[in-house]
Each structure stands twice: as structure tokens, then as C-alpha cells.
KOLLONU-476351 format. One record per residue (C-alpha): x, y, z; residue in one letter; residue number from 0. Coordinates in Angstrom, 1 decimal. Each point is the difference from the previous one (the first is absolute). Example, Ala and Ser with C-alpha at 12.3 -4.5 7.8 and 13.67 -1.06 7.14 Angstrom:
% residues 2
u: 12.3 v: -4.5 w: 7.8 residuo: a num: 0
u: 1.4 v: 3.4 w: -0.7 residuo: s num: 1
This chain:
% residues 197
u: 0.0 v: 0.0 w: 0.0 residuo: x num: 0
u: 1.8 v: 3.3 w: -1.0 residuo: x num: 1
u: -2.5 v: 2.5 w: 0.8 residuo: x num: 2
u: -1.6 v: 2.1 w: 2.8 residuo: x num: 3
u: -3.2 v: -1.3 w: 0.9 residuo: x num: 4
u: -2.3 v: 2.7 w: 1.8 residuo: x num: 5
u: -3.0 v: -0.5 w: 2.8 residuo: x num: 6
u: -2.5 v: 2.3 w: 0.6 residuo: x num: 7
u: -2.7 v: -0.9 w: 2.3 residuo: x num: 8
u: -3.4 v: 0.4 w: 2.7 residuo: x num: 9
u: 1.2 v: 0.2 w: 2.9 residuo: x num: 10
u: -0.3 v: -3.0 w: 1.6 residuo: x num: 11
u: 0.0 v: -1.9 w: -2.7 residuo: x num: 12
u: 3.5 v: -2.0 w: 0.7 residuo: x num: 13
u: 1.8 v: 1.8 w: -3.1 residuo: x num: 14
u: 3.2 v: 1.0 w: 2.4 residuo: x num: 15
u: 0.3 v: -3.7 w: 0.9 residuo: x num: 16
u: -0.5 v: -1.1 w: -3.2 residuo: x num: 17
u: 2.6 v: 1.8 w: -1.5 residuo: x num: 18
u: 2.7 v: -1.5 w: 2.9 residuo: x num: 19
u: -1.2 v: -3.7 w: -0.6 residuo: x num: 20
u: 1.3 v: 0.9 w: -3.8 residuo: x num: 21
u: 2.8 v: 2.6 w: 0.6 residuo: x num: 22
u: 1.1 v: -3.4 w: 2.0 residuo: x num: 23
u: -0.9 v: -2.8 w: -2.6 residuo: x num: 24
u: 1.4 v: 2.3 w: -2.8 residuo: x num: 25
u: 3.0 v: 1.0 w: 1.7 residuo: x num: 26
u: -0.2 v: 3.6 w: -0.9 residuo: x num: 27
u: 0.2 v: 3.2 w: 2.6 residuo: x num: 28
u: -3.4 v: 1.1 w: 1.8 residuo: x num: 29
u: -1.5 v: 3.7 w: 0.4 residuo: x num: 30
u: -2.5 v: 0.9 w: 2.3 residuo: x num: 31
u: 0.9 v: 2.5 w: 2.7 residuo: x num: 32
u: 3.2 v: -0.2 w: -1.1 residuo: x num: 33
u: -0.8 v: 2.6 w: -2.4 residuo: x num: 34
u: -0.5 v: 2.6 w: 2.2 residuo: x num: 35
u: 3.2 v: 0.4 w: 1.9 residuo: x num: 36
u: 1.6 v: -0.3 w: -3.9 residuo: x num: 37
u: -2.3 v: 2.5 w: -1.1 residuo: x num: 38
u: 0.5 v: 2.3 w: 2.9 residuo: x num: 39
u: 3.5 v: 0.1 w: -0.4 residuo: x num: 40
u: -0.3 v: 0.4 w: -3.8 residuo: x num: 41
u: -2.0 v: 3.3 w: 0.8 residuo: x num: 42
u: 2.6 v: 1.0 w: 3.3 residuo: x num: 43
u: -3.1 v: -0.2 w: 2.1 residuo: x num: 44
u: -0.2 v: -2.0 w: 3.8 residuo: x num: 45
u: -2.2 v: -2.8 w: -0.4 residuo: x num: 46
u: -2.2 v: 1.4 w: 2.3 residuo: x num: 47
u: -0.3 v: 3.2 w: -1.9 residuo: x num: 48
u: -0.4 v: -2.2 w: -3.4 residuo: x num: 49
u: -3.0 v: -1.3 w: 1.5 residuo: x num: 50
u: -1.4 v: 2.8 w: 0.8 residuo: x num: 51
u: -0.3 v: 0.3 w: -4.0 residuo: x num: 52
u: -0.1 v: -3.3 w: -1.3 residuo: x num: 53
u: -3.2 v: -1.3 w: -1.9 residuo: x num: 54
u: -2.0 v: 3.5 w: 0.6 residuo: x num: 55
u: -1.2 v: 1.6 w: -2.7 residuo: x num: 56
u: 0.5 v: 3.9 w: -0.2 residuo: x num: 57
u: -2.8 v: 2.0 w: 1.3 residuo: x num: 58
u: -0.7 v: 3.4 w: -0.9 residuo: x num: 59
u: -2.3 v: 2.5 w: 2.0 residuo: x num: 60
u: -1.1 v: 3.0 w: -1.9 residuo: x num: 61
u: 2.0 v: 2.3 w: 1.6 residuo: x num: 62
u: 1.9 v: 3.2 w: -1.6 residuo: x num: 63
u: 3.1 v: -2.1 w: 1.9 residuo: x num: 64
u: -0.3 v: -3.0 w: -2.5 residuo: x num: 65
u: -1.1 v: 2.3 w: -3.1 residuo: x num: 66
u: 3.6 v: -0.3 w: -0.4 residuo: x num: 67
u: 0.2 v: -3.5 w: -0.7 residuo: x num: 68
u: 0.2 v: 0.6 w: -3.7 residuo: x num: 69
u: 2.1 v: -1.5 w: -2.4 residuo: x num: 70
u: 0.9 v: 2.7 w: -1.8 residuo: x num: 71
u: 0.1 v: 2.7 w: 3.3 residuo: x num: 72
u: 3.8 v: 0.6 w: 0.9 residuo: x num: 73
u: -0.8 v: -1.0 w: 3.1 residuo: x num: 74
u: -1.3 v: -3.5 w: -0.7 residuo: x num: 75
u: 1.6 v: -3.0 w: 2.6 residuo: x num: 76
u: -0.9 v: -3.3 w: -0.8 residuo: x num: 77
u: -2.4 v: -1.2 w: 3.1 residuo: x num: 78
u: 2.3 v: -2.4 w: 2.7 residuo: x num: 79
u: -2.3 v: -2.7 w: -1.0 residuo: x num: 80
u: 1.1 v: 0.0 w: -3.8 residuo: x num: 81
u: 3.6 v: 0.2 w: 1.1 residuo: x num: 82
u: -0.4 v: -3.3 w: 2.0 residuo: x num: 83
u: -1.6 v: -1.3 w: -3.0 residuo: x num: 84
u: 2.3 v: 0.7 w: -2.2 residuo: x num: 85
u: 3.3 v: -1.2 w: 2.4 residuo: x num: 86
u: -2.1 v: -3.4 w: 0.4 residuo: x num: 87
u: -0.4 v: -0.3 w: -3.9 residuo: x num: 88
u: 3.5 v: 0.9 w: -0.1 residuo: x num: 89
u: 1.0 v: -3.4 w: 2.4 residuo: x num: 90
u: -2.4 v: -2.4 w: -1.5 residuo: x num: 91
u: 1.8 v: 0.6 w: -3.4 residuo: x num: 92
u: 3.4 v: -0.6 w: 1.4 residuo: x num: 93
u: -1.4 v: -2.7 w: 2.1 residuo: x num: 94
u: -0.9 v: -1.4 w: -3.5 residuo: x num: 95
u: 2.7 v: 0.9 w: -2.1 residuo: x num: 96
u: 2.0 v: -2.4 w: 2.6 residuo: x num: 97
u: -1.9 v: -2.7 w: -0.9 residuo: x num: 98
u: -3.4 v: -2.4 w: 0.7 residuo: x num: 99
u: -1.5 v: 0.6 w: 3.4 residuo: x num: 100
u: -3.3 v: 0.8 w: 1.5 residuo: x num: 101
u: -1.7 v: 3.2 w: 1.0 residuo: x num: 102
u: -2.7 v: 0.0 w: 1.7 residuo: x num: 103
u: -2.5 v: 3.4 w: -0.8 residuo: x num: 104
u: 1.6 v: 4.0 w: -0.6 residuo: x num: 105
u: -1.6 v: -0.6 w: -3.3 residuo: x num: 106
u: 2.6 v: -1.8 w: -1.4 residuo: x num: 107
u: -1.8 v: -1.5 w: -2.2 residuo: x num: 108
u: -0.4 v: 3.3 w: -2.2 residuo: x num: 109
u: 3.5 v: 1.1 w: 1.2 residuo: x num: 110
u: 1.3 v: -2.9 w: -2.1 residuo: x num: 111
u: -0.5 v: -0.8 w: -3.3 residuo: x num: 112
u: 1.0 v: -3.6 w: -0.6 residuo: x num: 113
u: -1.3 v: -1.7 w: 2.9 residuo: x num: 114
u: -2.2 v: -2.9 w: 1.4 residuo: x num: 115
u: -2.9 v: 1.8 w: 1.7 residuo: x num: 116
u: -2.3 v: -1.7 w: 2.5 residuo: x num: 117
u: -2.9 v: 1.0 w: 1.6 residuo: x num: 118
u: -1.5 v: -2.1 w: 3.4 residuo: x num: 119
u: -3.0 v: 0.3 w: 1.2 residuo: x num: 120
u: -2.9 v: -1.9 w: 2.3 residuo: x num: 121
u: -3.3 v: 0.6 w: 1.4 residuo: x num: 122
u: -0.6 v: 2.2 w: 3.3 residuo: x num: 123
u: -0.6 v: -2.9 w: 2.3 residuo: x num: 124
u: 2.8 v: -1.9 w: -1.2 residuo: x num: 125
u: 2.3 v: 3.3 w: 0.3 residuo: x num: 126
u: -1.6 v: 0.1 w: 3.6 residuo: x num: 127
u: 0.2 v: -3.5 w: 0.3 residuo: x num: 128
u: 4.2 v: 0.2 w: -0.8 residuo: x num: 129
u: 1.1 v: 3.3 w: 2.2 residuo: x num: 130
u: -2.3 v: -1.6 w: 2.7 residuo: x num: 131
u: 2.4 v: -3.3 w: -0.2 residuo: x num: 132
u: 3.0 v: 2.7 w: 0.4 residuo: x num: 133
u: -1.3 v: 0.4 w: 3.4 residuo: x num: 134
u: -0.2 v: 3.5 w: -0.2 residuo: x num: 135
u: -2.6 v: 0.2 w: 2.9 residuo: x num: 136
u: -2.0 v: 2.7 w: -2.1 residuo: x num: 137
u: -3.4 v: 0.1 w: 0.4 residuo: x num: 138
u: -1.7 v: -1.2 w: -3.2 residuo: x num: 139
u: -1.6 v: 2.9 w: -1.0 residuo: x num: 140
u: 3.0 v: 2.8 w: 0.4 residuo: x num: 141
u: 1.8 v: -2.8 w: -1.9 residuo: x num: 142
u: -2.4 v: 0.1 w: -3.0 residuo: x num: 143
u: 0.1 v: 3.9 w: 0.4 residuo: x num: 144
u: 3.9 v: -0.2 w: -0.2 residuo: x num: 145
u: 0.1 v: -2.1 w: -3.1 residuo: x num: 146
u: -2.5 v: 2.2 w: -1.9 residuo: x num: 147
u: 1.8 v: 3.0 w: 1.1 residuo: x num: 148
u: 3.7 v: -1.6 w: -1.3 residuo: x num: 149
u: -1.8 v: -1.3 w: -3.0 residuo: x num: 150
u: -1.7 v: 3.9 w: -0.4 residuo: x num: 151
u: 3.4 v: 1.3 w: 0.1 residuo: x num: 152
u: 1.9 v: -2.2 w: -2.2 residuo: x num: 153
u: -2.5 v: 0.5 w: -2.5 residuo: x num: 154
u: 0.0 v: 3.5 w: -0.1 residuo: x num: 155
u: 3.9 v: 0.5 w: 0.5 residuo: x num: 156
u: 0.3 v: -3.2 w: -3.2 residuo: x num: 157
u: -2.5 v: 2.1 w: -2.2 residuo: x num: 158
u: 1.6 v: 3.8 w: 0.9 residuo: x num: 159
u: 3.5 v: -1.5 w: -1.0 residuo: x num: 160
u: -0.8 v: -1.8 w: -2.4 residuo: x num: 161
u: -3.3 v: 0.8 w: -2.2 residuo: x num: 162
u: -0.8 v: -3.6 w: 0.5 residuo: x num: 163
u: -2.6 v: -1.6 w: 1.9 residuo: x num: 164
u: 0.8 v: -2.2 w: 2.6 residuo: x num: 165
u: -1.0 v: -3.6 w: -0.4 residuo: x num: 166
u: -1.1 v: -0.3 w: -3.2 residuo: x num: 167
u: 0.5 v: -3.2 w: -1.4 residuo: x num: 168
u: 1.6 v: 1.5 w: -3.4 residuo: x num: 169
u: 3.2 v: 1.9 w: 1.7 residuo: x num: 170
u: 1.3 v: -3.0 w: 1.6 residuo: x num: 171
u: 1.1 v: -3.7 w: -1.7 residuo: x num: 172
u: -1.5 v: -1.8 w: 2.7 residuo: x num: 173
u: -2.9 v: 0.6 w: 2.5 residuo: x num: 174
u: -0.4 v: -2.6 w: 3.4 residuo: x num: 175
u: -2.6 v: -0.5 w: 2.4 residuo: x num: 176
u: 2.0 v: -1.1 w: 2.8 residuo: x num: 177
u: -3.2 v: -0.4 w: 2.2 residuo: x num: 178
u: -1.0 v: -3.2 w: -2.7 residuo: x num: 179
u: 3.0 v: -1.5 w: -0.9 residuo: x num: 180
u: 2.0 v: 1.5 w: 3.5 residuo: x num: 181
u: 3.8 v: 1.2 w: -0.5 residuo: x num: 182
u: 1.3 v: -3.6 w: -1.3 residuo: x num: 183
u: -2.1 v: -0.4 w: -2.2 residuo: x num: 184
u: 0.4 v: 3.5 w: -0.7 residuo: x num: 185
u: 4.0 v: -0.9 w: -0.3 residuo: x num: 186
u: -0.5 v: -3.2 w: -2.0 residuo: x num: 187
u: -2.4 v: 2.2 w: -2.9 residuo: x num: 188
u: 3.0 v: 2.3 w: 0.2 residuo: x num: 189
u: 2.5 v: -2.3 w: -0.5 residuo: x num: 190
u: -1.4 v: -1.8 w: -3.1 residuo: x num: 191
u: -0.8 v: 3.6 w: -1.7 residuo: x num: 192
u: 3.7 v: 0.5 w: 0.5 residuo: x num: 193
u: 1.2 v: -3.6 w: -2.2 residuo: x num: 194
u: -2.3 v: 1.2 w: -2.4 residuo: x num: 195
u: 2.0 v: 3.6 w: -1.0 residuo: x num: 196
């Protein structure tokens, strides 16, 4: 396998450990979280300020104050929030230029051109069903609250960055329900799409 395959996923859906069980198989390099210390240091930020910025969208109020956030006004500053966009973008390509691995969301799957995109997903109950097995000791309700609110945001940031909608079936090679086939059977479709490119 000589390319980058990408995950994007529900939250809850078992698409970070999906991607070890194959980073591991494949023996290729793993990004997750990982991506965000490289990322901060890309853009010279602390992690802890990086996060402060990563996956939000810019929001403008209509205020004189952000009438100058015009691209043609000499006073024009791209928003923090592109700037860690663009330093992430910026370490998925090297990432990838180094060779096959697995990166797990930051829209890598539009960042790159040339690689295996995946998309997991499942049902509510069986997302509830599979962070309830994590023992998280979160009440069932604020945990389906979370997981529309992650999902919510993911959509929003995938779409703003990218002009694509995320989740359709027709921007990614493959799309799994890991609540019906669970994450090996997940790992074994997977690995079969992979003998056949």
C-alpha cells in the first residue's frame, strides 16, 4: 500500500480505532492528536493556544471593528483560525509526502489529492451503545447531546474548509457502518478494498 488513507467520522463511530487496527496491520505511521502539537509548532503557537483556534470556523459580528476584514483593505489579517488551517494543511502534506500513513479527520481528505478516503459511520444507539462500553460514566442523554454537538461542528468546520459536504457517499472511496458490521468487520471490508487497488 503506498498511499495515505484518510478517516473522517461521527463521533463515536470507532473511526480513530479503526484507523490504529490498520495503521498497525499496514505498518504505516498513525495521525490523530498527533496532529496538533505538529501543527502547532508549524504555526509557532502553544498547543494550548492552537486549540483555542483549531476546528472553529471564523465568526464575524457586524461591527465597524470587523468591517476591516476585507481582502482588498490594507488592513486585512487572515483570522487565527485560517492560519491554524493552513499550518495543519501544511503538516498533512509533509506527513504525506513522507510516505503512506493514516490521518485521521483535519479534512485531509480534501487537503490531499491522491488518497484513499474513508468515511465511518453508525446509528445513534450504537454510537451510544460504543462510548457507553468506554466507560465514560456520561449520562446517556448529555452523551447523545455531545456527539450531535461534535458531529454539528465537524460538519460545519469540513464544509467551511472545504465547500464539500460532509458525509456524502460520493467524496469518499468507501463509506462503513461500523454499528452493523462493528470495527473488524469494518477493518476486514477495508482491507480487501485495499488488494483490489
Amino acid at each position: 500500500m503506498d498511499k495515505v488513507i484518510t478517516i473522517s467520522r461521527e463521533f463515536g463511530s470507532g473511526g480513530r480505532e479503526l484507523g490504529i487496527k490498520l495503521a498497525k496491520e499496514l505498518k504505516v505511521p498513525f495521525y490523530d492528536k498527533e496532529l496538533i502539537g505538529l501543527s502547532a509548532e508549524e504555526c509557532g503557537l502553544s498547543e494550548e493556544k492552537f486549540l483555542k483556534y483549531f476546528e472553529k470556523i471564523p465568526v464575524l459580528q457586524n461591527t465597524l471593528e470587523n468591517q476591516l476584514y476585507n481582502p482588498f483593505s490594507l488592513f486585512y489579517e487572515i483570522p487565527m483560525s485560517d492560519q491554524v488551517f493552513l499550518a495543519q494543511t501544511r503538516v498533512i502534506k509533509k506527513l504525506a509526502e513522507q510516505g503512506p500513513c493514516i490521518i485521521v479527520g483535519r479534512c485531509a481528505d480534501r487537503v490531499l489529492e491522491d488518497s484513499i478516503n474513508l468515511f465511518i459511520y453508525a446509528k445513534m444507539e450504537d454510537r451510544l451503545k460504543r462510548m457507553n462500553s468506554l466507560n465514560t460514566g456520561t449520562d446517556p442523554e448529555i452523551m447523545e447531546h455531545k456527539i450531535r454537538e461534535v458531529d454539528k461542528k465537524r460538519k460545519e468546520y469540513y464544509q467551511y474548509y472545504t465547500g464539500c459536504e460532509w458525509g456524502k457517499a460520493q467524496n469518499y472511496h468507501l463509506c462503513l457502518d461500523s454499528g452493523l458490521a462493528g470495527i473488524e468487520g469494518c477493518f476486514n471490508t477495508v482491507m480487501a478494498y485495499l488488494k483490489c487497488i
